[in-house]
C-alpha positions as CSV (number, residue, x, y, z in Angstrom):
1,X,110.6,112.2,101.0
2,X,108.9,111.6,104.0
3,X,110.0,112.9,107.5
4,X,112.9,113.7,105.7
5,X,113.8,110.3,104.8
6,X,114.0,109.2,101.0
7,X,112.7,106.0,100.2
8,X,112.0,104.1,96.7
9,X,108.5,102.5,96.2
10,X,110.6,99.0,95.6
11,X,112.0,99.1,99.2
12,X,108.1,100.2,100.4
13,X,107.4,96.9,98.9
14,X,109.9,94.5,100.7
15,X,108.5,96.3,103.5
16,X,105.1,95.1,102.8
17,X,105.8,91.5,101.9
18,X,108.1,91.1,105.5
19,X,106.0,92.9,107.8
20,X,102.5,92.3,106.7
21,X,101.8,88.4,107.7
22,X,103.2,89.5,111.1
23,X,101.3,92.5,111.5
24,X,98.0,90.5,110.7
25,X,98.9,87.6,113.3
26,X,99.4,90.1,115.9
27,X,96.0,92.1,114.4
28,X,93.6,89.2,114.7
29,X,95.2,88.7,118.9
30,X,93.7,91.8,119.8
31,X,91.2,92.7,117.1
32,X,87.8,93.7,119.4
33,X,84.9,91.3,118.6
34,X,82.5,92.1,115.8
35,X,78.6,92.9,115.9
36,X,76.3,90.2,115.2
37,X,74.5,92.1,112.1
38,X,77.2,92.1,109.2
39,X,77.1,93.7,105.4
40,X,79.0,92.0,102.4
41,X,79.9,92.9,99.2
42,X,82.7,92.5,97.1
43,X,84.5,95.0,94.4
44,X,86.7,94.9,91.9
45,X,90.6,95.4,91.7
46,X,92.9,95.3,88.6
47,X,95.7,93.0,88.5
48,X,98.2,92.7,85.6
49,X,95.5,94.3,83.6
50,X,93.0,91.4,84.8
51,X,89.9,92.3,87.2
52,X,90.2,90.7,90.7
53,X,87.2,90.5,92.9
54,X,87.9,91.7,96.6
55,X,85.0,90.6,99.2
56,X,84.5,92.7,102.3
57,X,82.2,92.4,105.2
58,X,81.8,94.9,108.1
59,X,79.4,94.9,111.2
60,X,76.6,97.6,111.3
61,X,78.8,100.0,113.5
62,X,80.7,100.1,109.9
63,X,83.9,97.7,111.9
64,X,85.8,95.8,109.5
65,X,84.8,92.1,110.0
66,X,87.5,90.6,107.3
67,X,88.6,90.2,103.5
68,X,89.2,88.0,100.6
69,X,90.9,88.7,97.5
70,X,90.2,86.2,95.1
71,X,90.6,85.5,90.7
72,X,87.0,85.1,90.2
73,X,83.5,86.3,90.6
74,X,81.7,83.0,91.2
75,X,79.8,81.1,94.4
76,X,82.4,79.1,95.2
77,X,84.2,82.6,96.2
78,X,81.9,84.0,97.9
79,X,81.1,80.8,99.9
80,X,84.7,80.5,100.9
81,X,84.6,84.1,102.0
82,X,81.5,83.6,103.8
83,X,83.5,80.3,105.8
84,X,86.8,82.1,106.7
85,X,85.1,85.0,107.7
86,X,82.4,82.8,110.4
87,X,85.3,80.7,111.3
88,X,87.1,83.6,112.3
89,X,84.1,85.5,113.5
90,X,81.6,83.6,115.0
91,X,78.3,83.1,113.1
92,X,76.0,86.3,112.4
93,X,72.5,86.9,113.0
94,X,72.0,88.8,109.9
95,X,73.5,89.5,106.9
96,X,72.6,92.4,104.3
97,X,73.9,91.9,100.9
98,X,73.0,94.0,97.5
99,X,71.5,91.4,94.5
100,X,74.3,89.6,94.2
101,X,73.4,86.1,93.7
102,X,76.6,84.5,94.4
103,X,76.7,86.1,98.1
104,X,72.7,84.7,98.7
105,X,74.0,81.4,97.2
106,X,76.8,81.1,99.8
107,X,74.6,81.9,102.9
108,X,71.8,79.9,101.6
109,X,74.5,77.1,101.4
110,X,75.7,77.7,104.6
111,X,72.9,77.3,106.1
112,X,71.7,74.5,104.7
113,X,75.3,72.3,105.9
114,X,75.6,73.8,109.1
115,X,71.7,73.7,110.3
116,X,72.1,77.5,110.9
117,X,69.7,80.3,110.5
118,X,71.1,83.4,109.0
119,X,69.3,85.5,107.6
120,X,69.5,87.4,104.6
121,X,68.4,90.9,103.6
122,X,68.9,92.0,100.2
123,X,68.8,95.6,100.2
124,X,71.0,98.0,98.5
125,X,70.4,101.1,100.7
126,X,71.2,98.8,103.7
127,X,74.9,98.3,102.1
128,X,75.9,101.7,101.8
129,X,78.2,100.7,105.2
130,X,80.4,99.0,103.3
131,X,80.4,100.8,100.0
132,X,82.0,103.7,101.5
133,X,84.2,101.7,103.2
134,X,85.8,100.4,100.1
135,X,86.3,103.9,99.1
136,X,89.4,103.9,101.6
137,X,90.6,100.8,100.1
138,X,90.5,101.8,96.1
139,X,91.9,105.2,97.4
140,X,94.8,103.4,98.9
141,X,95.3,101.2,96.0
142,X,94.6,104.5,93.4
143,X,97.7,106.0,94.4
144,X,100.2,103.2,93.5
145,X,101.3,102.4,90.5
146,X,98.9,99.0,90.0
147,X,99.6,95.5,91.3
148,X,102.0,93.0,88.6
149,X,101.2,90.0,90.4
150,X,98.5,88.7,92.5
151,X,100.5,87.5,95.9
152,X,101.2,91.1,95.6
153,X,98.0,92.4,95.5
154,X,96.8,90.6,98.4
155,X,99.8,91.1,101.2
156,X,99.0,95.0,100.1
157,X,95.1,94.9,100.2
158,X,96.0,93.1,103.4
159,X,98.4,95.8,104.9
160,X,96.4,98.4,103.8
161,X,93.2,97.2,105.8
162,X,94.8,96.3,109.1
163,X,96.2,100.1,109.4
164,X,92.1,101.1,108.2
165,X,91.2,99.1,111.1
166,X,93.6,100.3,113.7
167,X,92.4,103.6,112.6
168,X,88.9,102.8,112.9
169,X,90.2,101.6,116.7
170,X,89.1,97.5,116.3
171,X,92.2,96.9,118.2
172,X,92.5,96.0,121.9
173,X,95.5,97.3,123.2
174,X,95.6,97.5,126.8
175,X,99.3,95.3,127.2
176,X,102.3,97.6,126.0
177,X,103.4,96.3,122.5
178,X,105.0,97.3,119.3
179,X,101.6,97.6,118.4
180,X,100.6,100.5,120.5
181,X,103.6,102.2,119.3
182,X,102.6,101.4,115.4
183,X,98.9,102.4,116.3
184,X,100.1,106.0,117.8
185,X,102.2,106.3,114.2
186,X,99.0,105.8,112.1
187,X,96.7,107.6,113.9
């Protein structure tokens, strides 16, 4: 019971899967550009009792840049990641990763097609950004009670980081919208 109205986790869940694509259209209209100096890393999710890898990247002001939830660990993951997230984004100047080879594999790729010059810095310490801010999203996703199927898993992981990022304030909202009345309810 919330705000005095009683609502089952099922119904919470049609929720998700109807309002989620259109809350992430309307997100990426007025989501505030993204600091040229990004971190990436990816974590782990359980899915039907299966680990799922989630890659993140945020800017160095700690801004959510985007996400990926995918069925594997391997470079062909990471490197699609890494080309949704510059299509989306623009190109970086710099990208900090921990020793994950699969991450330096997709950048060095990247490069390499698209005659680019990002650089990469491998240090752990450098990360911690983006560590902590999967903290908010394993919190989020500790609470439930775990994800049965993997369409699932992402429209959630996907809901859960547009409100993170509305709370952070990465949204422009300077016309009056349903969104600034959604962004005053989660703040």
């Amino acid at each position: 019971v919330i705000r005095g109205v009683k609502v089952g986790h099922a119904t919470i869940q049609l929720w998700v899967f109807k309002f989620t694509p259109l809350l992430e259209k309307e997100f990426n209209k007025r989501k505030r550009t993204t600091g040229k100096r990004w971190r990436m890393d990816e974590t782990y999710i359980k899915v039907k009792g299966q680990w799922r890898y989630l890659y993140r990247a945020v800017d160095k002001q700690g801004g959510t840049i985007d996400f990926l939830l995918t069925k594997r660990r391997r470079r062909m993951s990471a490197q699609s990641f890494l080309i949704k997230v510059i299509g989306d984004n623009g190109k970086p100047e710099l990208i900090n990763i921990d020793k994950s080879g699969s991450n330096k594999h997709a950048i060095r790729v990247y490069n390499k097609r698209s005659f680019s010059r990002i650089e990469i810095r491998q240090c752990k310490y450098l990360n911690n950004i983006v560590e902590q801010d999967h903290r908010f999203v394993k919190k989020r996703i500790a609470g439930g009670l775990g994800f049965k199927e993997f369409e699932s898993a992402r429209m959630t992981i996907a809901g859960i980081e547009i409100v993170h990022m509305i709370r952070k304030g990465q949204m422009n909202s300077k016309r009056k919208s349903m969104f600034r009345s959604f962004e005053l309810l989660v703040a």
